[in-house]
C-alpha positions in Angstrom: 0.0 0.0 0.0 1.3 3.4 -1.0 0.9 5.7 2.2 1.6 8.7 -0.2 3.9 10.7 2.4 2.2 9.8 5.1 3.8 7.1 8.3 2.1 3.4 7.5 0.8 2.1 10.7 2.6 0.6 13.2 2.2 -3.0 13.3 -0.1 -3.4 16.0 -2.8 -0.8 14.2 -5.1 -3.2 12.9 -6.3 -4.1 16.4 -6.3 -0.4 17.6 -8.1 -0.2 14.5 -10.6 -2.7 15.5 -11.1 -1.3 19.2 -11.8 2.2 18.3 -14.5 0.4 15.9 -15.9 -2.0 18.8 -18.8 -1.2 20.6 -17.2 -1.2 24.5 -20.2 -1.7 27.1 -19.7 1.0 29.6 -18.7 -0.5 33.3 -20.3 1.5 36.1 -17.4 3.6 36.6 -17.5 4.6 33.1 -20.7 5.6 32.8 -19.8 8.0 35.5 -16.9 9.4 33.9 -19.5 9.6 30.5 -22.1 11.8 32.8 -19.0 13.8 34.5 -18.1 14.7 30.8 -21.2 15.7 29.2 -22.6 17.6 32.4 -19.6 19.8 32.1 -20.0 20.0 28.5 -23.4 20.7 28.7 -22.2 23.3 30.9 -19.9 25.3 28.9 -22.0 25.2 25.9 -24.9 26.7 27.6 -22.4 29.6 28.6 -21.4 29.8 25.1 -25.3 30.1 23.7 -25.9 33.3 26.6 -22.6 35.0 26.0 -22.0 34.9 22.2 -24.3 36.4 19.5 -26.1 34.0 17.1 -24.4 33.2 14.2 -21.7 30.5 13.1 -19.3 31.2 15.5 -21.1 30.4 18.0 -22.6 27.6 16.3 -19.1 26.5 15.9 -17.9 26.6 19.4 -20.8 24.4 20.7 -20.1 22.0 18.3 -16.5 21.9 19.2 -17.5 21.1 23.1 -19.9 18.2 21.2 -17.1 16.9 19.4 -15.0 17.1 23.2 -17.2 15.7 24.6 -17.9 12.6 22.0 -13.5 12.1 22.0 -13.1 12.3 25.6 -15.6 9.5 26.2 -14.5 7.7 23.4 -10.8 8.3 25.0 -12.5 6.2 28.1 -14.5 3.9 26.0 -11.3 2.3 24.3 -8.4 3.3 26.9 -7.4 5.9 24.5 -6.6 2.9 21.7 -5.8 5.9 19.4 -3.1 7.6 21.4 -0.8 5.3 18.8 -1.6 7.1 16.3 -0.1 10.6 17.3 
């Protein structure tokens, strides 16, 4: 396979690759961390909607604590099974 410039992936990616595309049932202390997460989340993006004007910036920056949010608990879904890949 021609990686075109870009590193190949280390030998042990194809099961990193299959955990981060592996449904992971939540233990209880997950699930904890998950609500911990998304309440904060929740949190700032509220903040954002009353401080900032409408308009795409704003609709940005919520999306960007979404998108936190979804990779922190995704971090604590797979014990961060992508941190090969940085």
């Amino acid at each position: 396979m021609d990686y075109e410039g870009l590193t190949p992936p280390a030998p042990e990616a194809p099961d990193a690759i299959k955990t981060l595309f592996t449904y992971h049932q939540p233990t209880p202390e997950q699930i904890e961390q998950y609500v911990q997460i998304r309440t904060a989340g929740e949190s700032l993006a509220r903040v954002i909607h009353a401080c900032c004007p409408a308009g795409p910036d704003r609709t940005a920056a919520i999306r960007k604590v979404r998108e936190a949010v979804m990779t922190a608990n995704a971090s604590i879904a797979t014990h961060n099974a992508a941190a090969q890949y940085r």
